[in-house]
N, C-alpha and C positions, 0 to 999 in steps of 0.2 A: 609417491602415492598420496600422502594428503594433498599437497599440491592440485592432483587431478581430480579430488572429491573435496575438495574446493570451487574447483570449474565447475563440476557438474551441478554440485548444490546453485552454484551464482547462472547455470542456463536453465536451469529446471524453474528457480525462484524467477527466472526474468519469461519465460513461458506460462508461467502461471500467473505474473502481474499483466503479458499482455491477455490473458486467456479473461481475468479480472476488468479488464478495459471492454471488453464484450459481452459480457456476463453482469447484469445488475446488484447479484448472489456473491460475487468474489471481490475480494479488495485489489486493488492495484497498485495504490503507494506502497505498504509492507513488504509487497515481493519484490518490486522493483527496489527499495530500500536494502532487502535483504543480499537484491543479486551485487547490491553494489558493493555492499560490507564482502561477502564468498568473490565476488572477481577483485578486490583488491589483495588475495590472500591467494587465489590461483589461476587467473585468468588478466595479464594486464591490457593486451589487447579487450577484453569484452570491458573491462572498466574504463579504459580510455575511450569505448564508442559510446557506453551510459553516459560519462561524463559531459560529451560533448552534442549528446541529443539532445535536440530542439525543445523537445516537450521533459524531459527529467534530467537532464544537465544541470542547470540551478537550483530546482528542488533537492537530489541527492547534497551539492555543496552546500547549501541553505542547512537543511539538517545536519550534514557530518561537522559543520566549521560552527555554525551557531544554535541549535535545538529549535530551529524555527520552520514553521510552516505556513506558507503563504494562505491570503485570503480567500482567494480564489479556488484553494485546494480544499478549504474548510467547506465551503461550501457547496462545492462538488461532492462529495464526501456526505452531506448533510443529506442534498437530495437524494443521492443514488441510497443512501440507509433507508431515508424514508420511503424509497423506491420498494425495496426489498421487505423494508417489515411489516409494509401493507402487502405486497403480493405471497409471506409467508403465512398471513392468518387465513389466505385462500388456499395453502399446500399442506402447509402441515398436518401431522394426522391429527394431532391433540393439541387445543390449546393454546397446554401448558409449555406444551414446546415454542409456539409461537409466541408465549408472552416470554421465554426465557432468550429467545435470539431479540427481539425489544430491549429487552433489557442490556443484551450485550452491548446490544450499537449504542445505545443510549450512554450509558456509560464511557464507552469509547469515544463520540463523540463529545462526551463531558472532558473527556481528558483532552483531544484534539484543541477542542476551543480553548483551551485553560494554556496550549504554546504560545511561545510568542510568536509574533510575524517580524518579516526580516523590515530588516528599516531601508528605507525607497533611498 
């Protein structure tokens, strides 16, 4: 049984990273992060195809082997926030809600930039 709510946490987390790849508003590294940590704990086949994807195969080992996150991802990362926290001062109902999602990315990005990058 945990086993199985393992899988589902690691297909749900990897539906929601790629759901985050299309969506400006959702993140994509964390879930996809997340599906990796839940399929190595119930799903070996879905960890052995993350592992070995094109686009998050080295990202996921990057982080589990070193706490590193490449530059290119930082970046990405930077614009799609800046994407979203200028397109939330035009949704939100208040504000204060919009300068509190600012706040988050900002932060979060402070942390992002503060990883190391893996060494070439």
């Amino acid at each position: 049984m945990q086993r199985w709510l393992w899988a589902l946490l690691a297909w749900i987390s990897l539906g929601l990273g790629i759901l985050g790849a299309l969506l400006p508003v959702m993140p994509t590294v964390p879930f996809i992060l997340l599906s990796a940590f839940a399929a190595a704990r119930g799903s070996e086949r879905l960890r052995g195809w993350l592992l070995q994807h094109p686009q998050f195969g080295q990202a996921i080992l990057d982080w589990e082997q070193h706490g590193t996150v490449h530059r290119r991802a930082k970046w990405l990362a930077t614009v799609m926030m800046a994407a979203s926290g200028t397109a939330v001062w035009f949704t939100a109902p208040r504000p204060w809600m919009a300068a509190t999602v600012d706040l988050v990315m900002a932060l979060t990005l402070l942390w992002l930039w503060r990883r190391p990058e893996p060494r070439q």
